[in-house]
N, C-alpha and C positions, 0 to 999 in steps of 0.2 A: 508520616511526615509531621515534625512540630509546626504547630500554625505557628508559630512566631518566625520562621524562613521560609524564606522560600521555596517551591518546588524543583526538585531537581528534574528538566525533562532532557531526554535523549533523544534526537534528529535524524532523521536515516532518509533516503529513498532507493531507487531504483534505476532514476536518469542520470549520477552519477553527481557526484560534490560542483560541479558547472552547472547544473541544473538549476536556471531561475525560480521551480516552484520550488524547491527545497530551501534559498536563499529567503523568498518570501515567507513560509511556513518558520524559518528559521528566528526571523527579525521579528514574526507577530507571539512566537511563544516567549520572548525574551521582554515580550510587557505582563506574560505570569509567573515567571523564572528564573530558573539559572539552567541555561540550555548548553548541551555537547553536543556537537555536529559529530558524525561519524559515516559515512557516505563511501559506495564504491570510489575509486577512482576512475573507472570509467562506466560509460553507460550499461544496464545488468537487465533490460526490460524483458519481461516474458521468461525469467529464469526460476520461478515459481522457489518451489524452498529450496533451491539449488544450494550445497555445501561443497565449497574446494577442498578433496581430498589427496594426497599424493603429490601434491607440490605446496612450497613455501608460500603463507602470507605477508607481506608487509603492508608495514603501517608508517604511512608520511604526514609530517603538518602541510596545512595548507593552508597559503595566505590569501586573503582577495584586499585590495588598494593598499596594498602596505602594512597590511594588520590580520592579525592571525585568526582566521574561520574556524577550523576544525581538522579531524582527520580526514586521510583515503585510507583503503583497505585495497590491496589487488583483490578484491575477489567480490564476492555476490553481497547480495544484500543480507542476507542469514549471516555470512560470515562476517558482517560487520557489525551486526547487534551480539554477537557469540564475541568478537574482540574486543568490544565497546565496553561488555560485562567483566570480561577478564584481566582485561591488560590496560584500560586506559579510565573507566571510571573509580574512585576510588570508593565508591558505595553504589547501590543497588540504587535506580532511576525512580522516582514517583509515577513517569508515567515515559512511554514511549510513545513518539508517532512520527509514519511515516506517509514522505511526497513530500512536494504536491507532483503528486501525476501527469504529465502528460497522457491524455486519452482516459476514458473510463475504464472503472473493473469491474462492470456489474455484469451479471449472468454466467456464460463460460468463462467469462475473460478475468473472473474472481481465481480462475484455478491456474492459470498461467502468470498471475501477478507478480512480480519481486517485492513490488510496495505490499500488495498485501500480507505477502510474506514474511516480512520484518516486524510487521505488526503483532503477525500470528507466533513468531521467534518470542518475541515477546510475552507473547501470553503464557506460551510453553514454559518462561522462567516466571512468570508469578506476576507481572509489572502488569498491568494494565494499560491496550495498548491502543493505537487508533490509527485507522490510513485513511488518506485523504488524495482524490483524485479531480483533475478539470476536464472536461468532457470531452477536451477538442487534440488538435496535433500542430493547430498551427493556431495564428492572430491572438494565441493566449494572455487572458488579464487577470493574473491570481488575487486581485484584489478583495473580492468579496470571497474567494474563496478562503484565502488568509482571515481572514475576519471572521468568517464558520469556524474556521480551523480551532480558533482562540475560545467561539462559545460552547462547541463540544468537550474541548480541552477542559475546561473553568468547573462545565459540567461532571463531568469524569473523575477528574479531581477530587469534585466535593463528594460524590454519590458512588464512586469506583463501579466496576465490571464485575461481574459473574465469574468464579474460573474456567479458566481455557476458552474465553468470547472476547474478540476482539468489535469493535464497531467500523467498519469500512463507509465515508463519505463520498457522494459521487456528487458533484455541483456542478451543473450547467455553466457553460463559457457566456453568459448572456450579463449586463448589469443588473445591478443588487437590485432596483427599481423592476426588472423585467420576473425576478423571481418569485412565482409564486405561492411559497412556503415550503415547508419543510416535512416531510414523510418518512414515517418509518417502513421499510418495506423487506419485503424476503428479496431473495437470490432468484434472478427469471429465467428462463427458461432459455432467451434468446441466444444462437450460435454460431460458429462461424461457416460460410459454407469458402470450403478450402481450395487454394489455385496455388501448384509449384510452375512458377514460371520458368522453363527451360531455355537457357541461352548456349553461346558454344565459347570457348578462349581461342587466342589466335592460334592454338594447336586442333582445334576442332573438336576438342574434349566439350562433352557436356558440363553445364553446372543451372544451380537452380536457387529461383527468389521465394521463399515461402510470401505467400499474399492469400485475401479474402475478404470477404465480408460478412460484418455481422449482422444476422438475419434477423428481425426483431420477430419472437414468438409468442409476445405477451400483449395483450392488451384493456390491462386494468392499472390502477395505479399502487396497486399492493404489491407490484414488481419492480424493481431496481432500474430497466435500461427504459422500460415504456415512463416511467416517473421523470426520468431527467428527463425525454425526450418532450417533457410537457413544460417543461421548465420548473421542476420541483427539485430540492436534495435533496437526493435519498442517502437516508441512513440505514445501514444494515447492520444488524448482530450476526458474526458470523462464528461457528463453536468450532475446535480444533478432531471434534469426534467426527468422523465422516462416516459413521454408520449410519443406513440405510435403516431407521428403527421400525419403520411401516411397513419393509419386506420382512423384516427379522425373524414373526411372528409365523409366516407364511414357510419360509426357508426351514423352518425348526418341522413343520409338518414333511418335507422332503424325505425319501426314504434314502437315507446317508449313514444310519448308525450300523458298527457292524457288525 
C-alpha cells in the first residue's frame, strides 16, 4: 500500500448485502478508506467455506436510498470474495473484512461460519483478513462494535497478519461503557448439543428444523465464548492449517507403514 492513498478494503458478510451489520462495518471502514461492498445476495449463514459449483454466478449492483452500495453475488460468501478478486476489483485489496455478524463464531460455531469464511478466503489469496461478529440475534446495536471493527482494522493495516491467519472478533451486544476490555484468546471448546425438529406438510410428509444449543464448555477467559460471556472482545488468531500438530507426533508412532 503507498501511504500517500488510501487503503483499498473489501466488505463481505454472511447475512447477505441487507444486512444492518455489514451497512455499519461498511460506513465505519470508509473513515480509513476506499471500501468495495461485495456481499451475497441473500442470506448464506452457517455455509462455512461453501463454493457454488455447477451452476451460473451473477453479479448485480446494488442501490440503497438512491445511491449505489455495492455488489450481490448469487452465491456464498467464498464466492463472493473469489468474484470480488476476479471480476470486479481492479487491484488486489489491502485488507479484507468480514460481517458484522449476527450471533457469535466463537468455539464450534468458528467451523460453520460464512463470515469466518470470507475472511479465511481471504487469507488463502494473501490479503489480510478480519471477521467480525455481535453476540446477539436480536435488539442488535453495532455501534461499538463498528468502532472495534475500525481499531483492529487501523491495526492490521499498519502491523499486517502472519500467512494463512486470519483474526475473528466476537463483541458482546452490551454498551461500550459495559465492556470490559479486550482479550486475546483461543478457539473454546464450547458445542452444540443438537435438535432436528420434526413437523409434517398438509400431505403428512415429514420435514425438519435443524435447532440447538450452544453448550458452554469453557470456563476461563483464555476461551473465546466464556470471554464475551463476561462481557470482553474476544480476538482470535485463527490459521488456515487444521492439523492436529499435538496428535501428529503420536499418529506417526501408529503402526500404518507398509
Amino acid at each position: 500500500m503507498n501511504p500517500r492513498n488510501k487503503p483499498n478494503i473489501l466488505v463481505c458478510n454472511d447475512d447477505g448485502i441487507e444486512g444492518p451489520g455489514l451497512h455499519a462495518l461498511a460506513a465505519s471502514m470508509k473513515k480509513l478508506g476506499s471500501v468495495t461492498v461485495v456481499a451475497p445476495a441473500e442470506p448464506h449463514s452457517g455455509m462455512s467455506h461453501a463454493m457454488t459449483l455447477g451452476e451460473p454466478l451473477r453479479i448485480r449492483k446494488y442501490s440503497r436510498n438512491n445511491r449505489f452500495f455495492g455488489h450481490t453475488v448469487s452465491g456464498t460468501p467464498v464466492d463472493c470474495i473469489k468474484v470480488a478478486l476476479s471480476h470486479i476489483l481492479e487491484c488486489k485489496p489491502d485488507l479484507i473484512v468480514s460481517g458484522i455478524n449476527y450471533g457469535s463464531n466463537t468455539a464450534m460455531n468458528t467451523l460453520y461460519s460464512g463470515t469466518v469464511a470470507a475472511a479465511l478466503e481471504g487469507a488463502i489469496q494473501n490479503i489480510p483478513s478480519l471477521a467480525f461478529s455481535l453476540t446477539t440475534y436480536e435488539n442488535a446495536d453495532f455501534t461499538y462494535a463498528a468502532k472495534f471493527a475500525r481499531t483492529l482494522a487501523r491495526e492490521v493495516l499498519k502491523r499486517g497478519l502472519p500467512p494463512d491467519t486470519i483474526l475473528s472478533a466476537n463483541i458482546p451486544n452490551v454498551p461500550e461503557k459495559d465492556i470490559r476490555g479486550i482479550l486475546v484468546t483461543g478457539q473454546g471448546r464450547s458445542r452444540w448439543e443438537e435438535a432436528a425438529i420434526e413437523r409434517h406438510d398438509v400431505y403428512g410428509n415429514p420435514y425438519y428444523w435443524l435447532s440447538g444449543t450452544l453448550l458452554l464448555q469453557d470456563d476461563d477467559l483464555s476461551r473465546d465464548e466464556y470471554a464475551v460471556r463476561q462481557n470482553y472482545v474476544a480476538v482470535t488468531p485463527i490459521s488456515c492449517d487444521l492439523t492436529d500438530h499435538r496428535f501428529r507426533a503420536d499418529l506417526e508412532t501408529w503402526a500404518l507403514k507398509k
